[in-house]
C-alpha positions in Angstrom: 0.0 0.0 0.0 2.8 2.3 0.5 4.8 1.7 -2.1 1.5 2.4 -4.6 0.9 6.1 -2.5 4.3 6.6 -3.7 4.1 5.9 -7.4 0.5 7.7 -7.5 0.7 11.2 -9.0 -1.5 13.2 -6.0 -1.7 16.2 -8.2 -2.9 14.6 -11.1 -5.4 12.5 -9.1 -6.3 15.8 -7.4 -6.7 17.5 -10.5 -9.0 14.4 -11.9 -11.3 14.8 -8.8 -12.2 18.1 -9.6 -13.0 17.9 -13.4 -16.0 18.3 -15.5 -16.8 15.1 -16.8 -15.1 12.3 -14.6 -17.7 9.7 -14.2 -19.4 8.5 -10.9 -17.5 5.1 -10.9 -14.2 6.9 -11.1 -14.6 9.5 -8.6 -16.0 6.5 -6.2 -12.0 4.6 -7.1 -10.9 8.2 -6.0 -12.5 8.8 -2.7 -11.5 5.1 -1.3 -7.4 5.9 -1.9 -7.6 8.1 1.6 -9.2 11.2 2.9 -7.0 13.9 0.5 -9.0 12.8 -2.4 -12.5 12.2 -0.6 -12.4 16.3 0.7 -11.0 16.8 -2.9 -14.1 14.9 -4.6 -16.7 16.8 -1.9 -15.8 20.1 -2.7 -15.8 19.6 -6.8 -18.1 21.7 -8.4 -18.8 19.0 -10.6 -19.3 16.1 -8.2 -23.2 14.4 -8.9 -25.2 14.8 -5.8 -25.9 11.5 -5.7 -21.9 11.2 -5.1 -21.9 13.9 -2.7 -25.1 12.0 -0.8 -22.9 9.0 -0.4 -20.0 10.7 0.6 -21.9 12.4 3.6 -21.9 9.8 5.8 -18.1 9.4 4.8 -16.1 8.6 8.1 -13.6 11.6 7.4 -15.5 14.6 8.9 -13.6 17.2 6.7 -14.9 15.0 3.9 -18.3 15.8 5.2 -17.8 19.4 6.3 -16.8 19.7 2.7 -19.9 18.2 1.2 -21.9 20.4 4.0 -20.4 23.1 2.3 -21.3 22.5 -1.7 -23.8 24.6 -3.4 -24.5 21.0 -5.6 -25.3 18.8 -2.8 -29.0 18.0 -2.3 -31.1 19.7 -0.1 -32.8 17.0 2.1 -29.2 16.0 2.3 -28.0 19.5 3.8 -31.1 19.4 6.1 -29.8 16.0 7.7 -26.3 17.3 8.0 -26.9 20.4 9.9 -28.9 18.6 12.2 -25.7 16.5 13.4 -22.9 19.0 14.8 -22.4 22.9 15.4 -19.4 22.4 12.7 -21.9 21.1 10.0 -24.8 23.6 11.0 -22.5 26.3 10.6 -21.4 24.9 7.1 -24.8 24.5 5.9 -26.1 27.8 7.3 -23.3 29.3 4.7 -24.4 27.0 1.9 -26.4 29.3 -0.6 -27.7 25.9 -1.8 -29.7 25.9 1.8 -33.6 25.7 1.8 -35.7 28.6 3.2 -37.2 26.4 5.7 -33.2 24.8 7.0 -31.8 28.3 7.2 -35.3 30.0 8.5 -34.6 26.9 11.6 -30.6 27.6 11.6 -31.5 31.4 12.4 -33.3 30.4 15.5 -30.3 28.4 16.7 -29.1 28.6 19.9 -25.3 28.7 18.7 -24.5 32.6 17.9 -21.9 31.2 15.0 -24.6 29.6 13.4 -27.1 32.5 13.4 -24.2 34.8 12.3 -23.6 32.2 9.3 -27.2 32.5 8.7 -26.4 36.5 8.6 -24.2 36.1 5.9 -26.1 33.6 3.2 -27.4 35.4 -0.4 -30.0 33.1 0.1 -31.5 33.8 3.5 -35.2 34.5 3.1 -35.8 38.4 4.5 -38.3 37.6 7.1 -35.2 35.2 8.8 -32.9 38.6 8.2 -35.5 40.9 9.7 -35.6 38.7 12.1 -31.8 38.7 12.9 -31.4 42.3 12.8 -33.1 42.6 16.4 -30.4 39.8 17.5 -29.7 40.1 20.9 -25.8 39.4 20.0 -24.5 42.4 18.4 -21.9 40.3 16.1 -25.5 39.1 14.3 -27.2 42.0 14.6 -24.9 45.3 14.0 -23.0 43.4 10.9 -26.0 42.6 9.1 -26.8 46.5 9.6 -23.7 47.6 8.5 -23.2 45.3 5.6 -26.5 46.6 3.9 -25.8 50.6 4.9 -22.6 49.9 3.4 -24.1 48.1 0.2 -26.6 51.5 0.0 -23.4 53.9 0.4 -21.5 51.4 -2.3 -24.8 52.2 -4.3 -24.7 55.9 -3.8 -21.5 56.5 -4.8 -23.0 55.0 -8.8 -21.4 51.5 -8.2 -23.6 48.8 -9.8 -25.9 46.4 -7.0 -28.1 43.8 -8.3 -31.8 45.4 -7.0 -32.5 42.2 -5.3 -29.7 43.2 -2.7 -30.7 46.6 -2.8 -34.7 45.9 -1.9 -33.2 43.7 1.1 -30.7 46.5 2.0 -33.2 48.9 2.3 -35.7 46.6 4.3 -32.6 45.8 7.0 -31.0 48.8 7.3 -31.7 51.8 9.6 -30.8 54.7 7.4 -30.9 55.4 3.4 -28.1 58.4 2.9 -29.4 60.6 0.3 -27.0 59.9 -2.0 -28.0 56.3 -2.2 -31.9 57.7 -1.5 -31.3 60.1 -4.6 -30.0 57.2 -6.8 -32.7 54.5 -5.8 -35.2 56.9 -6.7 -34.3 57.2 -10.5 -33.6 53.2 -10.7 -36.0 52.1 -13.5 -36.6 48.9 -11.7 -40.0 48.7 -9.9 -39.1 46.5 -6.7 -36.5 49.0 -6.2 -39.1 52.3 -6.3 -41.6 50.3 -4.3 -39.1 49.2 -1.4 -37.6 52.7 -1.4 -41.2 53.8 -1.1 -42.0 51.2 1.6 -38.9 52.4 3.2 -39.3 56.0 2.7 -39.2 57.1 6.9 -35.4 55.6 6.5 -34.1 58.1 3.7 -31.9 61.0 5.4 -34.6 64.2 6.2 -32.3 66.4 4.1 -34.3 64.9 1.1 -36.8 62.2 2.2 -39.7 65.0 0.9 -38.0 65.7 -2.4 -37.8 61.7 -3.0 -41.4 60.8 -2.1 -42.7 63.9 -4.5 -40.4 62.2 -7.1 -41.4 58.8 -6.4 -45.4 59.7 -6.0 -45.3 61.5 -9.4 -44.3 58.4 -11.1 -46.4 55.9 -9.6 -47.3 53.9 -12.7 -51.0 54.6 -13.4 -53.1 50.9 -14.0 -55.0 51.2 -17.0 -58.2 48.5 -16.8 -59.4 47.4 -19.9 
């Protein structure tokens, strides 16, 4: 046995585990030569989830942190891991891949690394978010607040923010500077001029009446047939 790990090329094997294209059978050859190749074959971006199901209840538990952790693997499979440790929670709470229902139970979790995770996923439904922003531990609460003030000041000084960011931005934080306010309000996207509107007691006084004048005047008018 150790004479063939020295003849095998690791690199190349490594390299193998992560391709496009390597078939299930192979991959399976892969993960039983030892635990570098099993964490490689978890975190491929191209590993089958039916590969990845199998290999989480593989006995190397960075194997299974790593499959906790990719955006491909199933999502009854991420519900079952995070119910196992506070390592795995915590993976799965990042995982974008998460369901609304795993991460809206993840953000009631006793563990504050596991709620801050929670804090942190693209994915998190906003009522979980909302929900977190009144967290009594302030590493939850005052980053999520900062994070989207500081996604509406990225926005005000005319950087590009997809409006799906911006609409929860606006909705968690506590202030809309009027630079960002001024911006929103000439963003041709609807969900962006409604949430600004829904938002409107947030924008800085300065121009909060100059934006909901603008915003009222354009109110799309709904002709019936």
């Amino acid at each position: 046995r150790e004479g063939e790990r020295m003849t095998l090329d690791w690199k190349a094997l490594k390299r193998e585990a992560r391709k496009q294209g390597t078939s299930a059978e192979r991959l399976a050859e892969l993960v039983a030569l030892g635990p570098e190749l099993s964490r490689e074959v978890a975190r491929g971006q191209h590993t089958p989830p039916q590969v990845l199901q199998a290999l989480a209840s593989h006995p190397d538990p960075l194997t299974v942190e790593a499959v906790a952790s990719n955006p491909h693997t199933p999502p009854q499979i991420l519900e079952a891991l995070s119910l196992k440790t506070t390592a795995l929670a915590k993976k799965v709470a990042h995982n974008k891949s998460t369901p609304g229902p795993t991460l809206e139970r993840l953000g009631n979790s006793q563990s504050d690394q596991i709620r801050e995770a929670v804090s942190f996923n693209p994915s998190a439904p906003l009522h979980v978010l909302m929900m977190l922003r009144d967290d009594p531990n302030a590493a939850v609460s005052d980053h999520l607040l900062l994070r989207s003030m500081g996604l509406l000041d990225l926005y005000g000084k005319a950087k590009d923010v997809p409006a799906e960011k911006l609409v929860r931005a606006m909705a968690l934080t506590d202030l809309i500077p009027a630079e960002a306010a001024a911006r929103l309000s000439e963003c041709s996207d609807p969900h962006v001029q409604l949430g600004l509107l829904e938002n409107i007691d947030k924008v800085a006084l300065s121009v909060r009446n100059e934006i909901r004048q603008r915003l009222l005047s354009k109110e799309p008018t709904h002709d019936h047939p």
